[in-house]
DRENRO-97176 format. One line per field, with one value per atom (N, C-alpha, C, O): residue number from 1; y, z, x; residue in three letters; atom name. Coordinates in pm, whole numbers, plus 50000, padded with zeros to 5 digits. Example, Ala and Ser with C-alpha at 12.3 -4.5 7.8 and 13.67 -1.06 7.14 Angstrom:
<sites>
pos = c(1_1_1_1_2_2_2_2) $
Y = c(49431_49550_49670_49668_49775_49894_50003_50114) $
Z = c(50780_50780_50780_50846_50708_50714_50787_50804) $
X = c(51319_51230_51320_51424_51285_51367_51290_51341) $
code = c(ALA_ALA_ALA_ALA_SER_SER_SER_SER) $
site = c(N_CA_C_O_N_CA_C_O) $
</sites>
This chain:
<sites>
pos = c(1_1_1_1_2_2_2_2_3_3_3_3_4_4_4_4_5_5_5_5_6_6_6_6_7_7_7_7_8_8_8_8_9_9_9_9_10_10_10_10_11_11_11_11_12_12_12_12_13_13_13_13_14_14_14_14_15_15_15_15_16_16_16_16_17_17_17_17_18_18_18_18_19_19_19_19_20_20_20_20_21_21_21_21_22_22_22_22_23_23_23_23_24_24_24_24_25_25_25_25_26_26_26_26_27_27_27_27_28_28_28_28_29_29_29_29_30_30_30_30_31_31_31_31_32_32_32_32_33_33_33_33_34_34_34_34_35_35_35_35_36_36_36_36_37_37_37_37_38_38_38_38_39_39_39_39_40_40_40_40_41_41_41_41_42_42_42_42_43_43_43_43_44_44_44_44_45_45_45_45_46_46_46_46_47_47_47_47_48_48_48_48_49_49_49_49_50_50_50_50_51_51_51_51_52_52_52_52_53_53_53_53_54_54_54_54_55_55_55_55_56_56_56_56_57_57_57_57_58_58_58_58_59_59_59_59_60_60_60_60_61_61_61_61_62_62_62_62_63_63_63_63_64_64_64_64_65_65_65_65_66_66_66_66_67_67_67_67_68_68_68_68_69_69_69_69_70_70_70_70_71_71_71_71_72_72_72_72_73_73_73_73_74_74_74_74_75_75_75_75_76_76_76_76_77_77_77_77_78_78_78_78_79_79_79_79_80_80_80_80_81_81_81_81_82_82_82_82_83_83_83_83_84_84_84_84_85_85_85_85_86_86_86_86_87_87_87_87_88_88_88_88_89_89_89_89_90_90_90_90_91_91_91_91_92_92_92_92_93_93_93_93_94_94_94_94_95_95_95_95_96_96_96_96_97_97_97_97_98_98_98_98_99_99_99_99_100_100_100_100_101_101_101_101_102_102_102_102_103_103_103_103_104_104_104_104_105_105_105_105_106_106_106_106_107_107_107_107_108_108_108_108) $
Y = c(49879_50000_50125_50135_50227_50327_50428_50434_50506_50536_50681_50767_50704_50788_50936_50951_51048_51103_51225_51222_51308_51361_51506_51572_51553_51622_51707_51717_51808_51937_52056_52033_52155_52227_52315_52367_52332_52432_52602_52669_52638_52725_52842_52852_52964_53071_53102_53077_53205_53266_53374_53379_53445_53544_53500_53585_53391_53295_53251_53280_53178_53171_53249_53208_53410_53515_53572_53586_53597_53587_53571_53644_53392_53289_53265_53204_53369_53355_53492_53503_53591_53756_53696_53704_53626_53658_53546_53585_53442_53391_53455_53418_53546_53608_53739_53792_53794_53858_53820_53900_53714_53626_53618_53655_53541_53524_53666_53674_53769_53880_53946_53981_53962_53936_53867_53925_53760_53668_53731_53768_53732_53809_53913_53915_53995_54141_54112_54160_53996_53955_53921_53928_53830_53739_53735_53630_53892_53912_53816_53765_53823_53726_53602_53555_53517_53382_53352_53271_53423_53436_53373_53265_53515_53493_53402_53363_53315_53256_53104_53003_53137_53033_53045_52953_53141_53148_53123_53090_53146_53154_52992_52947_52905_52783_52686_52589_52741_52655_52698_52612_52814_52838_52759_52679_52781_52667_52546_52471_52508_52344_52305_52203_52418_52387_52379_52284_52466_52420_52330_52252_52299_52219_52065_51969_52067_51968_51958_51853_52076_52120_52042_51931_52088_52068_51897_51822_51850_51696_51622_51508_51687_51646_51612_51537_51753_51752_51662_51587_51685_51617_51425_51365_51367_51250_51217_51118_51327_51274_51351_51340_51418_51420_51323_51354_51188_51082_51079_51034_51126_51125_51225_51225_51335_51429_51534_51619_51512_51586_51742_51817_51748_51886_51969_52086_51871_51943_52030_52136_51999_52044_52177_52246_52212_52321_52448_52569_52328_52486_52523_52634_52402_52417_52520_52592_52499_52590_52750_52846_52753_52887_52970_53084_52902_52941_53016_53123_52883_52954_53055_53126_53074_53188_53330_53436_53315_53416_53474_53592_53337_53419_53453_53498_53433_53533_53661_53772_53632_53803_53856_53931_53866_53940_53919_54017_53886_53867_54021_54130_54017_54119_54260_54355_54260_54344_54417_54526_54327_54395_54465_54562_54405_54468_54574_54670_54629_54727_54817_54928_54814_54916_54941_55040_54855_54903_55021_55131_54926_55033_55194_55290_55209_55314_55409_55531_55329_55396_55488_55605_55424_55429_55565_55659_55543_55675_55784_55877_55756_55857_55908_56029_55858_55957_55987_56080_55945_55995_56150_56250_56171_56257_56383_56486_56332_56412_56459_56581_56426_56431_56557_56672_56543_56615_56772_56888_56703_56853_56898_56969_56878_56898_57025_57146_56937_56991_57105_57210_57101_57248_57370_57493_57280_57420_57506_57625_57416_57445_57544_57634_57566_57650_57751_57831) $
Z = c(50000_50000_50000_50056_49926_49967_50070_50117_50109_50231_50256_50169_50367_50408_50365_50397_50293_50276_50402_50505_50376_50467_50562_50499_50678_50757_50675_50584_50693_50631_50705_50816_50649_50702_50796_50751_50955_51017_50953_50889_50991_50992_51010_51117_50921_50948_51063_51085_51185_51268_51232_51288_51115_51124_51143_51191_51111_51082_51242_51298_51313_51422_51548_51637_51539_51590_51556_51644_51439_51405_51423_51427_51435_51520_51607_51633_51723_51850_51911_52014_51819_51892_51856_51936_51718_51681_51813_51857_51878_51966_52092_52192_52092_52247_52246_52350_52075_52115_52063_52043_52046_52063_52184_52233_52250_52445_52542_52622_52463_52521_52516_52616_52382_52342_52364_52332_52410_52417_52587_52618_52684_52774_52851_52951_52745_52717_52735_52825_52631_52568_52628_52606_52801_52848_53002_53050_53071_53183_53338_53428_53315_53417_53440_53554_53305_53260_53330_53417_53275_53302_53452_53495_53529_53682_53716_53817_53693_53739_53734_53803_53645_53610_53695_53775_53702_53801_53930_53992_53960_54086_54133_54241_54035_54024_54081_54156_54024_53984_54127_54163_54209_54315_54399_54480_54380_54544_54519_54615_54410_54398_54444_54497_54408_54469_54606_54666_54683_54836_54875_54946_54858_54865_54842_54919_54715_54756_54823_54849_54863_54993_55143_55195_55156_55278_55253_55350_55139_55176_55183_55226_55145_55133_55346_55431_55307_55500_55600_55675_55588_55635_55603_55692_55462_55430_55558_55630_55560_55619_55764_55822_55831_55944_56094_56204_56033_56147_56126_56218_56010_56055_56086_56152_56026_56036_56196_56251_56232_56295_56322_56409_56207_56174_56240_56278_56242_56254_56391_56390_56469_56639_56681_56778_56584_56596_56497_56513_56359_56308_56351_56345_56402_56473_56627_56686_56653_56802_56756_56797_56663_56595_56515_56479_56486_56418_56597_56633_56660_56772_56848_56920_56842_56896_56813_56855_56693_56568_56591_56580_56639_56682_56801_56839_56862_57013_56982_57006_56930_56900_56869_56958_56702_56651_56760_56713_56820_56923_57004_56962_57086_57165_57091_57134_56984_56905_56838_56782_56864_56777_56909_56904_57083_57192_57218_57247_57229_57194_57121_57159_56985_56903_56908_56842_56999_57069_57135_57140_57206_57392_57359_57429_57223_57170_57115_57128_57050_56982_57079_57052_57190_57259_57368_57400_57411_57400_57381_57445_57270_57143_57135_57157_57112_57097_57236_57252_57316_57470_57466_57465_57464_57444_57347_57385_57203_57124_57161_57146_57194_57279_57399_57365_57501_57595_57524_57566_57402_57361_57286_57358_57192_57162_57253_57231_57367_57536_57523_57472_57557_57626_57475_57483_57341_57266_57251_57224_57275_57214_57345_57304_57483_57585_57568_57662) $
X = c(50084_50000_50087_50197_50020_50144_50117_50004_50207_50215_50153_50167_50089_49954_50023_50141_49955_50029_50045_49978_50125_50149_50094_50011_50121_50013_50004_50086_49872_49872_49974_50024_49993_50134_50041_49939_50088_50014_49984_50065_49855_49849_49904_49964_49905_49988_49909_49791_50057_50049_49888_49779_49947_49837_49664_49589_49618_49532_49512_49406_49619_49590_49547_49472_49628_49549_49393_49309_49374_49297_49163_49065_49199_49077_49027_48923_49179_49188_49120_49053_49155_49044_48910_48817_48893_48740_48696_48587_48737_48640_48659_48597_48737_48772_48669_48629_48624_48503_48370_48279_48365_48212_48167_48060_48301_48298_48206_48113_48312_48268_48130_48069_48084_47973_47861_47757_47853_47796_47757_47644_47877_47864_47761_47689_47798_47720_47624_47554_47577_47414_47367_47246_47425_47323_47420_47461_47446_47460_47407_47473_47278_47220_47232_47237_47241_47239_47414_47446_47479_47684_47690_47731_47618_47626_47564_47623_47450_47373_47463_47464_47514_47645_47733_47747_47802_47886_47908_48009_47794_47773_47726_47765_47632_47618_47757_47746_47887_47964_48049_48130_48041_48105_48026_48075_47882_47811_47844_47865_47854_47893_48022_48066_48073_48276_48236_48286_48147_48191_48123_48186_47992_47908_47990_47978_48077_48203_48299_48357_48332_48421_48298_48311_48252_48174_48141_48148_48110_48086_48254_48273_48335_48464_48527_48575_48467_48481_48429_48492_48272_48209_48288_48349_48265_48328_48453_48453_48552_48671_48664_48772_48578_48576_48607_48653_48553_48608_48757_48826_48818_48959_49030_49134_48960_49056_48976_49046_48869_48821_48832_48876_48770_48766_48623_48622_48505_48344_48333_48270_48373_48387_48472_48439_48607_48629_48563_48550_48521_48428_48302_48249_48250_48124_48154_48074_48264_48255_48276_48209_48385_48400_48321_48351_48206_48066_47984_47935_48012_47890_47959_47890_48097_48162_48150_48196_48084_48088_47975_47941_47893_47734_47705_47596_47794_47789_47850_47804_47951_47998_47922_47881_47826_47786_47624_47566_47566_47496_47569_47531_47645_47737_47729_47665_47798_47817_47663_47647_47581_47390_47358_47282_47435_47304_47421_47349_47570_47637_47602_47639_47517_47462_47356_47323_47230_47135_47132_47075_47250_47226_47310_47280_47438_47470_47381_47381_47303_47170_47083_47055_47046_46966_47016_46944_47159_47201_47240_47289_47207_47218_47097_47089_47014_46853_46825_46746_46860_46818_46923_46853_47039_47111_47042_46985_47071_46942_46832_46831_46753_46604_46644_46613_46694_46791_46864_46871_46908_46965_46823_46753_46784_46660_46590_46582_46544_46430_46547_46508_46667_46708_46722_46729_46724_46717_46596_46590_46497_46370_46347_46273_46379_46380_46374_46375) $
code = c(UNK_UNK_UNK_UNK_UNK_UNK_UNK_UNK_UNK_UNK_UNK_UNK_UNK_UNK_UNK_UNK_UNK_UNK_UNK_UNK_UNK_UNK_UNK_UNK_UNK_UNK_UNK_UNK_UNK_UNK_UNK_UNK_UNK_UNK_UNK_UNK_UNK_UNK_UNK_UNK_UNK_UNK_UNK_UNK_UNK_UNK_UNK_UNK_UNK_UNK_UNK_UNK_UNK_UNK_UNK_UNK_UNK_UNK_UNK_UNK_UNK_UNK_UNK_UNK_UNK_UNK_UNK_UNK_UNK_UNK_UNK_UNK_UNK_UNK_UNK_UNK_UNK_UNK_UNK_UNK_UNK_UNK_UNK_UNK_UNK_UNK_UNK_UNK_UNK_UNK_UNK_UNK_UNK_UNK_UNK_UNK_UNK_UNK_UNK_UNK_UNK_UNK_UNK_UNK_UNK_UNK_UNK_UNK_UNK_UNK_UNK_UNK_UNK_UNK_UNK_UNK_UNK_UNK_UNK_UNK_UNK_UNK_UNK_UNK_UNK_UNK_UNK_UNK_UNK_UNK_UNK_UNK_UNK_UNK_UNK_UNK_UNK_UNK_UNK_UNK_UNK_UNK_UNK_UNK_UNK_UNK_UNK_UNK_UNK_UNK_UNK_UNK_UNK_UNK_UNK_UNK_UNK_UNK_UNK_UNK_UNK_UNK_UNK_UNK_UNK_UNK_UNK_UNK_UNK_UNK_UNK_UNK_UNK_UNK_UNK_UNK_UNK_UNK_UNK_UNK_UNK_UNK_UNK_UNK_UNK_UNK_UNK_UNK_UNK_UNK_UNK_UNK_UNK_UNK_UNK_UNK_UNK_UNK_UNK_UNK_UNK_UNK_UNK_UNK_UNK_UNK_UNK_UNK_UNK_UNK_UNK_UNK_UNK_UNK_UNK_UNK_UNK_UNK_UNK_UNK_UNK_UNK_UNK_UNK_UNK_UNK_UNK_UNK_UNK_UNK_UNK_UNK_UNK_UNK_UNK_UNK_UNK_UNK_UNK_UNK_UNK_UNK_UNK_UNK_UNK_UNK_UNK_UNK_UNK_UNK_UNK_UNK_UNK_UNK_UNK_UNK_UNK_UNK_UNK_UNK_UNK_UNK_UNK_UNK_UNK_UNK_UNK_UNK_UNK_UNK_UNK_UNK_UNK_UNK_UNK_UNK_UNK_UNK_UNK_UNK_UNK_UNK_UNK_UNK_UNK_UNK_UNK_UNK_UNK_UNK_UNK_UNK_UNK_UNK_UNK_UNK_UNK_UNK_UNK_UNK_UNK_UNK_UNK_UNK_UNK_UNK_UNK_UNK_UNK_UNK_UNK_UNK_UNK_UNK_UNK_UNK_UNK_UNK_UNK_UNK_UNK_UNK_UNK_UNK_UNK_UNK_UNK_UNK_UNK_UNK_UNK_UNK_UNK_UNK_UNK_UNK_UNK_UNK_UNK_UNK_UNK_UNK_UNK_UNK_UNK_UNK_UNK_UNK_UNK_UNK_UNK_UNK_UNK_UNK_UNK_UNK_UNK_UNK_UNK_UNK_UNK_UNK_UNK_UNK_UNK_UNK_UNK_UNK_UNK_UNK_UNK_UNK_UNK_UNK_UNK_UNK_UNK_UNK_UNK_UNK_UNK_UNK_UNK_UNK_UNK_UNK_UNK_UNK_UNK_UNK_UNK_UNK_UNK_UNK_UNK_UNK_UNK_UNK_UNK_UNK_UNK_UNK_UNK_UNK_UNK_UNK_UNK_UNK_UNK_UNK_UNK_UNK_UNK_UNK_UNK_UNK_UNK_UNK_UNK_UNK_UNK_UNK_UNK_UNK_UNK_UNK_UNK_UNK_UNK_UNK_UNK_UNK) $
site = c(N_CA_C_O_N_CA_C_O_N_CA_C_O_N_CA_C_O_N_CA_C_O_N_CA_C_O_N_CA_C_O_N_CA_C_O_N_CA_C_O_N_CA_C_O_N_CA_C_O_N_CA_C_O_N_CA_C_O_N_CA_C_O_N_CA_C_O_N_CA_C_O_N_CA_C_O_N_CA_C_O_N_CA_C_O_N_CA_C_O_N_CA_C_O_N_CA_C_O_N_CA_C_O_N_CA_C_O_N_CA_C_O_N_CA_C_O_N_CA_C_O_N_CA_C_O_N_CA_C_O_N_CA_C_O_N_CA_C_O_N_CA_C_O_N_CA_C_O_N_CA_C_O_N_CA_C_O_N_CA_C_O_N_CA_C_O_N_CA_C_O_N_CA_C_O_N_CA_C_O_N_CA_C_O_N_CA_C_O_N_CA_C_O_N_CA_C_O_N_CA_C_O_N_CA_C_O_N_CA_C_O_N_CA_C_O_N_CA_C_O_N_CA_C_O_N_CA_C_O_N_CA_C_O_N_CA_C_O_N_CA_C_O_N_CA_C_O_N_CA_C_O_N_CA_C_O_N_CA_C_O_N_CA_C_O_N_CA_C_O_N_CA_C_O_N_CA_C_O_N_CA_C_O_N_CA_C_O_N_CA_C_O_N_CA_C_O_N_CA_C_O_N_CA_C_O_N_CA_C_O_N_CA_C_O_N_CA_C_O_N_CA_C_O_N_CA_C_O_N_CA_C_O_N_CA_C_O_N_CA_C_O_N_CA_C_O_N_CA_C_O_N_CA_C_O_N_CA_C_O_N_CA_C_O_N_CA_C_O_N_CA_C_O_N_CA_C_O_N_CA_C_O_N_CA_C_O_N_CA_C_O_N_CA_C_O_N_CA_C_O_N_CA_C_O_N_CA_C_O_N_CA_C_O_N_CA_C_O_N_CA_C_O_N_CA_C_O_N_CA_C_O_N_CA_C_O_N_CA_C_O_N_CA_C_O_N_CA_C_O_N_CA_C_O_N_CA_C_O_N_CA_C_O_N_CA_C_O_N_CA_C_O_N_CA_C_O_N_CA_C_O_N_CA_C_O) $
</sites>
C-alpha cells in the first residue's frame, strides 16, 4: 500500500490570531448579551465547589476531625455578633436619649 500522505502544514500565525480575537470577542459578546444567565452560572459553579468542599469535609471528618472546631467557631461568631447587635442598641439608645435632651434644652 502506499504510504499515508502527509500532515497538512500548520496554519499561518496570522490565521491563528485571528481565530483567536474573533472567539475572544464572541465570548465577550455573548457576555454582554446574556449578563444574568453568566452569573447565574457562576455563581452555580462556586456553590457546587463548596458544597464539595463541605461533603469532602464532612466525608473525612472521622479522621481528620475537623466538625467540632468549626462548629465551636461558628457559635463563637454568633455570640459576637449577638454582643456586638446589643452594643449598638444600647449606643443607639444613648444617642437619641442625648438628642432628645439637647433637643428639650434648645427648644427652651
Amino acid at each position: 500500500p502506499p504510504p499515508p500522505p502527509p500532515p497538512p502544514p500548520p496554519p499561518p500565525l496570522k490565521q491563528l490570531t485571528t481565530a483567536g480575537a474573533a472567539a475572544a470577542s464572541r465570548a465577550v459578546g455573548f457576555v454582554r448579551r446574556h449578563p444574568a444567565e453568566c452569573v447565574a452560572a457562576l455563581a452555580a459553579l462556586v456553590a457546587t465547589d463548596y458544597l464539595n468542599l463541605l461533603v469532602l469535609l464532612d466525608a473525612s471528618d472521622p479522621v481528620l476531625r475537623v466538625g467540632r472546631p468549626v462548629a465551636a467557631a461558628g457559635r463563637r461568631l454568633v455570640a459576637l455578633g449577638r454582643f456586638a447587635r446589643r452594643l449598638l442598641l444600647r449606643h443607639r439608645k444613648k444617642t437619641a436619649t442625648v438628642a432628645a435632651a439637647s433637643f428639650r434644652a434648645v427648644a427652651r
